[in-house]
C-alpha positions as CSV (number, residue, x, y, z in Angstrom):
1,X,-6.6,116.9,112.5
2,X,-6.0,113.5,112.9
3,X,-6.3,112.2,109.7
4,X,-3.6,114.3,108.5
5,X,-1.6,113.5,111.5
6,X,-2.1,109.7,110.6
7,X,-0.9,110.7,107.4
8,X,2.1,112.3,108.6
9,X,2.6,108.4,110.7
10,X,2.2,106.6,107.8
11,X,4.3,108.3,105.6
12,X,7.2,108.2,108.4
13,X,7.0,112.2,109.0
14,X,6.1,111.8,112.3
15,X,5.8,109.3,115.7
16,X,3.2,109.6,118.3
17,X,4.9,109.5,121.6
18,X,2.2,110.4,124.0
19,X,-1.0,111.3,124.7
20,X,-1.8,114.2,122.1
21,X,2.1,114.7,121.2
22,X,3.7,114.0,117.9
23,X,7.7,114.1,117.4
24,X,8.4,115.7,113.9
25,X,11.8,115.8,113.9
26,X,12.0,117.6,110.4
27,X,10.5,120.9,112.5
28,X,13.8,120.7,114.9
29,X,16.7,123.4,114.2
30,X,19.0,123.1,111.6
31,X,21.6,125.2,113.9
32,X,23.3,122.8,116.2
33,X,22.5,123.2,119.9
34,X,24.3,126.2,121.6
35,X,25.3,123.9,124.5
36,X,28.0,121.4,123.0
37,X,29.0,119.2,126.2
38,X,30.7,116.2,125.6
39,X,28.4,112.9,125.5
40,X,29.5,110.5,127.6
41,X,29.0,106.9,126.1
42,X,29.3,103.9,128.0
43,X,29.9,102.0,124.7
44,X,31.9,102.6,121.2
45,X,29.2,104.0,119.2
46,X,27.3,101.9,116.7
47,X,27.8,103.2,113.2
48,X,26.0,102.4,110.0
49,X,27.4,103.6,106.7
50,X,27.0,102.1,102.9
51,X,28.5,102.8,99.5
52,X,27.3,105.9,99.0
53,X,29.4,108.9,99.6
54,X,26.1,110.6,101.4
55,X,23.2,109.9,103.7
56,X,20.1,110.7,101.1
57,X,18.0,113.9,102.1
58,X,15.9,112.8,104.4
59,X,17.3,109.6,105.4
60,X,18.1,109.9,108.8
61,X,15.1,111.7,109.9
62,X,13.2,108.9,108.7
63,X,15.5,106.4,110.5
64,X,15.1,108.7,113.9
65,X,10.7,108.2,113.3
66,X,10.8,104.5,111.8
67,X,12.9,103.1,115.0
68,X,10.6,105.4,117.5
69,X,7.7,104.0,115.9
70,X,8.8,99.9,115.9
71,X,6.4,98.3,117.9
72,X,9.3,95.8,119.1
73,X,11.5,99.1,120.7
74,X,8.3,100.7,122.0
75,X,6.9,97.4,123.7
76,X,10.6,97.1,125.1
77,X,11.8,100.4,125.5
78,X,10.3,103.5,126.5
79,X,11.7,106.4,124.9
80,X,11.3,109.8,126.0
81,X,12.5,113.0,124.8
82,X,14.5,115.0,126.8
83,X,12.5,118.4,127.2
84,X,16.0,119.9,128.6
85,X,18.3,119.2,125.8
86,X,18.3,121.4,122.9
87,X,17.6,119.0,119.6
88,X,18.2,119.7,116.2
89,X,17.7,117.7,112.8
90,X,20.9,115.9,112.9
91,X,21.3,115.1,116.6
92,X,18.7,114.0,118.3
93,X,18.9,112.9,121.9
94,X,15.9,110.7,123.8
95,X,16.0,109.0,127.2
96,X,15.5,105.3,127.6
97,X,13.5,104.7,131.2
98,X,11.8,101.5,131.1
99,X,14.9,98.9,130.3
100,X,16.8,97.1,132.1
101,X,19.5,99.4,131.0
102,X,17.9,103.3,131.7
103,X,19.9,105.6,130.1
104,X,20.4,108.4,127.0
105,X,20.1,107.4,123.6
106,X,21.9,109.7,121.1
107,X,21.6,109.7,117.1
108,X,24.1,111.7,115.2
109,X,23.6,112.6,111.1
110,X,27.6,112.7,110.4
111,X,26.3,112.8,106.7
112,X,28.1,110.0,105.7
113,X,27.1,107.8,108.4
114,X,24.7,107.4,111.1
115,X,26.2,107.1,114.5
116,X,24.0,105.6,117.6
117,X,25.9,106.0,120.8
118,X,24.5,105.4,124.3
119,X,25.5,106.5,127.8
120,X,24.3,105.0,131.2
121,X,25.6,104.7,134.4
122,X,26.1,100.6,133.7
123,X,29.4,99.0,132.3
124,X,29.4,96.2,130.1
125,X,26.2,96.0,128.5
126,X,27.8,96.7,124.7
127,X,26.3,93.1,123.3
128,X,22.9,93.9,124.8
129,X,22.6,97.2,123.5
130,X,23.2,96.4,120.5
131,X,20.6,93.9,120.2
């Protein structure tokens, strides 16, 4: 079992986020969550886009692994999933707890872009964030 998990880690399938859990966000919904409230962001969201017309298959999930497995965002940030928001494989939502800036971290597929948008209780923290 955990060789093929490491496997899974190495080919950027999955993240270890605790103890004995894995996040394998390819095994989330592909129906968007039933409960579609508003996200409140405390900054403009941060989008990243390119030439193409269209994220590759597979792209963002493997953004969503590769940045929750960064040793420089783990060592700084904590991130946590939420077990009381409903995920799926092209919005995923985690909670930031150990920062100076605690809050809720949300990812967005829009399929031609990825959106990053962030909501906390703080004002003025844009520049921060965003390094």
């Amino acid at each position: 079992d955990d060789d093929f998990l490491k496997l899974l880690e190495c080919l950027k399938i999955t993240v270890h986020i605790g103890d004995d859990e894995y996040f394998l966000p390819s095994a989330l919904s592909l129906e968007p969550p039933s409960d579609d409230t508003p996200f409140p962001m405390s900054c403009v969201p941060l989008v990243f886009t390119w030439d193409e017309q269209i994220l590759p298959h597979g792209f963002f999930l493997t953004f969503v692994v590769e940045l929750l497995h960064q040793k420089e965002v783990r060592d700084n940030i904590h991130f946590e999933l939420k077990k009381d928001v409903l995920q799926c494989r092209y919005m995923i939502q985690v909670t930031v707890s150990k920062n100076k800036i605690p809050g809720f971290l949300k990812l967005i597929d829009r399929k031609r872009w990825i959106e990053i948008c962030y909501s906390c209780s703080c004002t003025n923290y844009c520049s921060q964030l965003r390094e």
